[in-house]
C-alpha positions as MATLAB code, in Angstrom:
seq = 'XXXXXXXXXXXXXXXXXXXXXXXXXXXXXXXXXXXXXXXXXXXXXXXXXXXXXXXXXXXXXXXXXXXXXXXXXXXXXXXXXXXXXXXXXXXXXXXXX';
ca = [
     -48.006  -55.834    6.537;
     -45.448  -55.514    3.680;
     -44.350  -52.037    3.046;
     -45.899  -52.164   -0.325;
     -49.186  -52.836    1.264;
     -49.192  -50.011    3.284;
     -49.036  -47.779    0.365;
     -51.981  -48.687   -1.347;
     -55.449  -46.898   -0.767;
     -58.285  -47.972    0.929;
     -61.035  -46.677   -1.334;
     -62.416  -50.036   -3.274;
     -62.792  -48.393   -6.478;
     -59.142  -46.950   -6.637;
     -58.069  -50.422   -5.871;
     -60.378  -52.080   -8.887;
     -59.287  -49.480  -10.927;
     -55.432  -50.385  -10.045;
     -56.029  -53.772  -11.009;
     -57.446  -53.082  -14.246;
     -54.755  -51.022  -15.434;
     -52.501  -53.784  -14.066;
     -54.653  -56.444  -15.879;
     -54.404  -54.624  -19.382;
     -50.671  -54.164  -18.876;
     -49.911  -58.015  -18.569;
     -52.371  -58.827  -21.654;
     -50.337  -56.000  -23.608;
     -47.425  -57.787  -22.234;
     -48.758  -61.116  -22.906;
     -49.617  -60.461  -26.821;
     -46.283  -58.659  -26.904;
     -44.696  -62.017  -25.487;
     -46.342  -64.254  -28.053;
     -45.318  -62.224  -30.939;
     -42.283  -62.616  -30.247;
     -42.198  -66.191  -29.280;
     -43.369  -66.435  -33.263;
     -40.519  -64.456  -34.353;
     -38.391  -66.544  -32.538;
     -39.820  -69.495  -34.063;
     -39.589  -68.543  -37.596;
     -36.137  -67.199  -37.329;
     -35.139  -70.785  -35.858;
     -36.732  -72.465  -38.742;
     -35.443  -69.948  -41.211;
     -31.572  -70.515  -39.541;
     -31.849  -74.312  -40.101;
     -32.943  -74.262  -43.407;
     -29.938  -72.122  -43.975;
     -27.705  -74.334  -41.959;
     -29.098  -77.389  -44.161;
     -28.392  -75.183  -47.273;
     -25.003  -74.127  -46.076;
     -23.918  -77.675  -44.626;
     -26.214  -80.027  -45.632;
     -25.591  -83.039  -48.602;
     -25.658  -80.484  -51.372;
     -23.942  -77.403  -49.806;
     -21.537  -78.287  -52.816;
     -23.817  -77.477  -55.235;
     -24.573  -73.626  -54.189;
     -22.014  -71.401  -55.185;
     -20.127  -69.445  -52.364;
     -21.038  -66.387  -54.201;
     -25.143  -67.009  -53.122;
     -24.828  -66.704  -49.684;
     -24.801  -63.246  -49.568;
     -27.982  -62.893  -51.158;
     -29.752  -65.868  -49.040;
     -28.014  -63.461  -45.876;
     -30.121  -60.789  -47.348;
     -33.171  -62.557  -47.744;
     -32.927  -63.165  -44.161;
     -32.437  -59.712  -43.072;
     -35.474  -58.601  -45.026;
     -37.398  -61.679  -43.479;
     -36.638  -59.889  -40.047;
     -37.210  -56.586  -40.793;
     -40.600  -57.816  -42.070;
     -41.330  -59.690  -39.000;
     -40.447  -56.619  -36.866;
     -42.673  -53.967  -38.495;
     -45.813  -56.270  -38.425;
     -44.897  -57.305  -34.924;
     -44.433  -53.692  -33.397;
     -46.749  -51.177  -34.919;
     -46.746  -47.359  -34.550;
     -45.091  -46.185  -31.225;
     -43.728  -49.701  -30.489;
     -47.612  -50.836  -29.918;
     -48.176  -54.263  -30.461;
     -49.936  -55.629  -33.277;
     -50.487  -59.301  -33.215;
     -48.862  -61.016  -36.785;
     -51.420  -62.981  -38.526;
     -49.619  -65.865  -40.329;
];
């Protein structure tokens, strides 16, 4: 028996109770997972329209002196995402797009 095994009690209900906690830890980990797996994926579509803007056919249209505000835009995109994403006390609250 495995060392970890040995250190976990015999009574059934301590045991069920164990694995609920350890259930409701990997869904809060699970939601917290998916939230940001859409952060991720915004932010990747955000960062090629921004490479298409910045190197596409018509990057010689936009002025040099735009970028800083589309950098900006960005930043307050993420910022966004981050406060709906983690709610008070770094809970997770699931973004509805």
């Amino acid at each position: 028996m495995s060392k970890h095994a040995e250190n976990l009690p015999d009574d059934p209900a301590v045991l069920k109770a164990m694995i609920a906690a350890l259930q409701a830890e990997n869904a809060k980990m699970s939601a917290t997972l998916r939230v940001h797996d859409q952060l991720v994926q915004t932010l990747r579509l955000r960062i090629a329209k921004l490479q298409k803007l910045a190197f596409g056919k018509a990057s010689e249209k936009i002025s040099c002196l735009a970028l800083p505000f589309v950098v900006r835009g960005v930043r307050g995109l993420m910022r966004h995402l981050r406060i709906r994403a983690l709610g008070a006390n770094g809970q997770v609250a699931v973004a509805a797009r």
